[in-house]
C-alpha positions in Angstrom: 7.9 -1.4 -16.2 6.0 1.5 -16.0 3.6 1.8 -13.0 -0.1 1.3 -14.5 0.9 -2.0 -15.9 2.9 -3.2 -12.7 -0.7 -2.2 -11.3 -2.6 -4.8 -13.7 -0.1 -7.7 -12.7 -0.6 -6.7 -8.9 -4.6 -6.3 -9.8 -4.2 -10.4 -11.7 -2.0 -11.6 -9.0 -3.8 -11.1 -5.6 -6.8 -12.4 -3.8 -10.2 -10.8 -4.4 -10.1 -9.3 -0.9 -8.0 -6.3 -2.8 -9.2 -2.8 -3.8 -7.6 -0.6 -5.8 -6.7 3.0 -5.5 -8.8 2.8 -1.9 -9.3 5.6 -0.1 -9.4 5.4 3.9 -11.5 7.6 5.1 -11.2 9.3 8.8 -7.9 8.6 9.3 -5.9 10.0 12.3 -6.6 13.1 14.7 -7.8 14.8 11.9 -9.8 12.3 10.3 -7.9 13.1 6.7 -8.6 11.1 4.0 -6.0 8.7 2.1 -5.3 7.2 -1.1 -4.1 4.1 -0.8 -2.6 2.0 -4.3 -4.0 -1.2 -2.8 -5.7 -2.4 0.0 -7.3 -5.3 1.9 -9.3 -3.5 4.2 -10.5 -6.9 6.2 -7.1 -7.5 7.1 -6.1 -3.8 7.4 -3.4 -4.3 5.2 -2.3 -1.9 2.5 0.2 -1.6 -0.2 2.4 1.3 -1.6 4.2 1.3 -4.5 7.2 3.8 -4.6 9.4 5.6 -7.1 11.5 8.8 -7.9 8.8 10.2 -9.6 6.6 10.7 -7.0 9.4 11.5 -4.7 11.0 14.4 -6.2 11.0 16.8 -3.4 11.6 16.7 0.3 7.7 17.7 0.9 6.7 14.6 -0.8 8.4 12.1 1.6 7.6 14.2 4.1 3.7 14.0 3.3 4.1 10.0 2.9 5.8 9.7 6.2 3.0 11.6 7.9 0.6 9.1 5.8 2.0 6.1 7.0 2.2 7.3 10.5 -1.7 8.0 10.2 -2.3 4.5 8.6 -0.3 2.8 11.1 -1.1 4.4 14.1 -4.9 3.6 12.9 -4.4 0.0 12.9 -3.0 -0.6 8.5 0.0 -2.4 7.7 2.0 -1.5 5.4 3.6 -3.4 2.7 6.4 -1.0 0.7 7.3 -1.9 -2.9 9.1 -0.2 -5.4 7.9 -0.3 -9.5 11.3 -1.5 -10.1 10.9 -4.6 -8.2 10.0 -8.1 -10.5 6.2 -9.1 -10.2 7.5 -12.4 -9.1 9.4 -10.4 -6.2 6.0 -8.5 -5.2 3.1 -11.3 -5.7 5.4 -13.4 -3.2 5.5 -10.4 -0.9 2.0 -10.1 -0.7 0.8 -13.6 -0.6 3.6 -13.8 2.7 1.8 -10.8 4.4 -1.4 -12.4 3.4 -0.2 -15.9 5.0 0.1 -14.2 8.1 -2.6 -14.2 11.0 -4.5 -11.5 11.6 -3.3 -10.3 15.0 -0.2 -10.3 13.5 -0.8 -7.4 11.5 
């Protein structure tokens, strides 16, 4: 399934606490900025959705693990999918990490 209609069954399937393509702002020492395929900022919870064509080089997994780092070490959790994952496999993902209390995230 390609990605932008994996994106409208996340978008159908999730609670309406979820943005799309949100974009933290002041993130880490630096204060970058990141995009972010889908967020719950109330819960500080984010989700990324990964595949080979995103990751072609080294650079670009390098650039995500710095991302993450950032997110992380500013308080997000991350959830990791891949496209190639069902959308039954993801929606119960989500609504697990959802489930959870907050100060567990």
């Amino acid at each position: 399934m390609r990605a932008s209609s994996k994106a409208a069954s996340l978008e159908s399937s999730t609670h309406t606490g979820c943005l799309v393509q949100h974009t933290n702002i002041g993130c880490g020492t630096g204060k970058n900025r990141y995009r972010i395929d889908f967020a719950w900022p109330d819960r500080r919870l984010y989700l990324e959705g990964n595949g080979f064509g995103s990751h072609m080089l080294a650079t670009d997994l390098d650039s995500d693990a710095r991302r993450q780092n950032e997110l992380v070490l500013d308080g997000w959790t991350p959830i990791e999918i891949t496209w190639r994952m069902t959308d039954a496999e993801i929606a119960a993902t989500i609504r697990r990490f959802l489930a959870l209390p907050t100060q567990r995230l």
